[in-house]
C-alpha positions in Angstrom: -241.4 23.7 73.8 -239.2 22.0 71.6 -239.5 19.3 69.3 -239.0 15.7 70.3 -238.3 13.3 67.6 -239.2 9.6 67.8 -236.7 6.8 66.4 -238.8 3.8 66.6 -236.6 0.6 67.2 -237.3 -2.2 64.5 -236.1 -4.7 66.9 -239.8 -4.9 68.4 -241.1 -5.2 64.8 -242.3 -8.4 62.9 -239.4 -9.2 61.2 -241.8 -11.9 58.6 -242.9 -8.2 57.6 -240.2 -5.6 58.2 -240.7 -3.3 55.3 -244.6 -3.3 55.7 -244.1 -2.3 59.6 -241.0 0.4 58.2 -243.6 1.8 55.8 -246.4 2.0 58.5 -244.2 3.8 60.8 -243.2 6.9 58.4 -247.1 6.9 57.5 -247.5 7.4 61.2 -245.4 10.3 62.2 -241.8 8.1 62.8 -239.2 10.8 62.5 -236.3 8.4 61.2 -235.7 4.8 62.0 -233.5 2.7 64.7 -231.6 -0.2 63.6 -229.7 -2.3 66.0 -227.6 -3.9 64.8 -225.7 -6.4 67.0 -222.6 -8.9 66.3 -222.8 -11.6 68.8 -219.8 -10.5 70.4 -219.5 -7.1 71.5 -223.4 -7.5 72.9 -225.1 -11.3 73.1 -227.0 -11.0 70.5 -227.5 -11.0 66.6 -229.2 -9.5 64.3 -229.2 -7.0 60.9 -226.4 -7.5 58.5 -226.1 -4.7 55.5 -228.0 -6.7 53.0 -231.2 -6.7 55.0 -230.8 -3.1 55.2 -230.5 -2.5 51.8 -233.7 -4.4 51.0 -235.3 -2.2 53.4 -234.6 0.8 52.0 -236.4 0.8 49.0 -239.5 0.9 52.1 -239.4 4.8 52.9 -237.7 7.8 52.6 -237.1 8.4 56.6 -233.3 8.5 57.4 -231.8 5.5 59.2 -230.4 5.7 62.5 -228.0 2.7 62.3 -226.6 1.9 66.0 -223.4 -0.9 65.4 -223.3 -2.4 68.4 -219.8 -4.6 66.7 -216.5 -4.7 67.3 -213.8 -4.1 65.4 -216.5 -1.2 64.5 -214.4 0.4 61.6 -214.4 -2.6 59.5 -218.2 -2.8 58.9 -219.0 0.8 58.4 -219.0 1.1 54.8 -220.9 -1.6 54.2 -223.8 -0.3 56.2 -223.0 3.3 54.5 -223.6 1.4 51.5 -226.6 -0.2 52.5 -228.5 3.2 53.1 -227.4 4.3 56.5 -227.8 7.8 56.7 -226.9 8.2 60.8 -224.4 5.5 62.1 -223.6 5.5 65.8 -220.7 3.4 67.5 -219.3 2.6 70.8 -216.1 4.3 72.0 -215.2 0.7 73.2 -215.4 -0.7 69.7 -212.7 1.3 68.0 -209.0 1.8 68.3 -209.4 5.4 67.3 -212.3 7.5 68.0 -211.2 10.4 65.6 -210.3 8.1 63.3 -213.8 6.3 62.9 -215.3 9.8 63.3 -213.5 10.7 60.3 -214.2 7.7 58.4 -217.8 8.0 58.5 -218.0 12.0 57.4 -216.0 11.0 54.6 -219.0 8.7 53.5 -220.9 11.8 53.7 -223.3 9.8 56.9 -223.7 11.4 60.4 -222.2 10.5 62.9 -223.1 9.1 66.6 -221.4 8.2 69.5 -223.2 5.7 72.1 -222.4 5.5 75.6 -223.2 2.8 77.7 -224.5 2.4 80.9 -221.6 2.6 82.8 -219.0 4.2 80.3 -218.6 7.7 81.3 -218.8 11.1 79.3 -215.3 11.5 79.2 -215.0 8.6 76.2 -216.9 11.4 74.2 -216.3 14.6 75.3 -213.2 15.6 73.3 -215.2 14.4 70.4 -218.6 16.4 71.0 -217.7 19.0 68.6 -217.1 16.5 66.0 -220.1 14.3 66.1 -223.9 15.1 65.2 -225.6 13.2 67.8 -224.9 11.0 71.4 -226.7 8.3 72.4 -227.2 7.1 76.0 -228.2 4.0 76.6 -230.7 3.2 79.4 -230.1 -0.4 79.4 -227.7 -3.0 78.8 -227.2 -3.2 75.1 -228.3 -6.8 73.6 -231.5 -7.5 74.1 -235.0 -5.2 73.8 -237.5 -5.2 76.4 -235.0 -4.4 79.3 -235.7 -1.7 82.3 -235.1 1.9 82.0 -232.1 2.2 84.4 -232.2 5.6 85.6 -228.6 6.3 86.9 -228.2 7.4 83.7 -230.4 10.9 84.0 -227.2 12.9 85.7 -225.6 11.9 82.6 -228.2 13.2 80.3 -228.2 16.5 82.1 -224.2 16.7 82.7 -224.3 15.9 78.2 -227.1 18.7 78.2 -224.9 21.2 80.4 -222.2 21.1 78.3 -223.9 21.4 75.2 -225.3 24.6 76.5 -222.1 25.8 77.6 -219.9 24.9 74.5 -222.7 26.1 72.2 -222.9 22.7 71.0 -225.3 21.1 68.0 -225.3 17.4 68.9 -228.3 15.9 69.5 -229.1 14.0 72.4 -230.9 10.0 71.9 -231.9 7.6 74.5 -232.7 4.0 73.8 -233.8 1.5 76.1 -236.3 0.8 78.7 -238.0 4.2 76.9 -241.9 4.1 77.3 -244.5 6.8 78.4 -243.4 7.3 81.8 -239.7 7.2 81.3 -239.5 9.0 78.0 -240.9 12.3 80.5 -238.0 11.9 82.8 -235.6 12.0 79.8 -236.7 14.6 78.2 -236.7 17.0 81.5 -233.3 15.7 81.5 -232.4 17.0 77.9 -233.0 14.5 75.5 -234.1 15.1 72.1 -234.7 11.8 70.0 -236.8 8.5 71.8 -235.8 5.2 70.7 -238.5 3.0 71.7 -239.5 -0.2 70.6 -241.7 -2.4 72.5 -243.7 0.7 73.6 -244.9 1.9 69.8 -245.5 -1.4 68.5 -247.0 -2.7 71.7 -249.3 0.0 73.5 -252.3 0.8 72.9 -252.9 -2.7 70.7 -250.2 -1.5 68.5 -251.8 1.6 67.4 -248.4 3.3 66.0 -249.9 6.9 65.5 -251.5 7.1 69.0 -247.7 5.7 70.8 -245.9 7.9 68.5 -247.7 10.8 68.8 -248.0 10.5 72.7 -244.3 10.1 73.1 -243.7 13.1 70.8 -245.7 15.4 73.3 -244.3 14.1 76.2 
């Protein structure tokens, strides 16, 4: 059986106490932690600038899985390198130059993630799967959290998974949104590797983080 990490979103947290809530997940078995960060333009929504990540980090040692959901994306990415980043994912649709932006963030020495939408198709990545350390599919919408698990997107999980085997690929696969105990089962049948979920750890089981994490972990 293999191991599924959890990425617990900090969008569901109490943002009058984020670093408490950062520190309570790594206490609790969180394998790294999802920031969303969002620009008001590319998705309706703000949120996280860098200097609210570099206060957090200071909270715990887990690695940050940054998702930019911004656009001109290359213009912002070291500033959140800089911030403590240590994974930062973009969207094909944010970037005049995939490779380029690729590049950009190896040479900060951060990995690198490419996020797919809904409705954006595997071929805005696939040249690039050799390149990149991890995909993420989203399973909603991107701009809000609390949103259904749409799932048209489980061919595409299976199609990335296919691929990997075939290319003897290393990416790992992610999935955010919509992601709860039911729906994290049928995305990890499908291939997926890492859960974002953030209303579900925070919200199950009165909030008790080690019981949603660990449940989702041996899905």
């Amino acid at each position: 059986m293999k191991k599924i990490q959890v990425s617990p979103s900090i969008l569901s947290a109490d943002f009058s106490k984020l670093g408490d809530d950062i520190k309570r997940l790594e206490e609790n078995g969180a394998d790294m932690i999802h920031v969303d960060v969002m620009d008001g333009h590319f998705v309706p929504n703000l949120t996280i600038g860098p200097p609210v990540i570099k206060s957090l980090r200071k909270y715990t040692k887990l690695p940050f899985d940054v998702h930019l959901m911004i656009d001109p994306v290359h213009k912002y990415i070291k500033d959140y390198s800089d911030a403590g980043a240590d994974i930062i994912t973009f969207h094909p649709e944010a970037t005049e130059n995939i490779t380029k932006t690729i590049d950009l963030i190896k040479s900060l020495n951060k990995k690198v993630g490419i996020s797919l939408n809904p409705d954006t198709k595997i071929a805005a990545a696939k040249d690039h799967l050799d390149k990149i350390d991890l995909i993420l599919i989203m399973s909603v919408y991107p701009g809000f959290g609390g949103q259904k698990f749409i799932s048209d997107v489980v061919k595409k999980i299976r199609d990335l998974d296919q691929i990997r085997k075939e290319r003897k690929l290393n990416f790992k696969i992610e999935i955010d949104g919509g992601i709860n105990f039911e729906t994290s089962k049928i995305a990890v049948e499908a291939g997926v590797d890492i859960l974002v979920s953030g209303t579900t750890v925070f919200k199950e089981n009165n909030g008790d983080l080690k019981k949603n994490i660990k449940t989702l972990k041996q899905i």
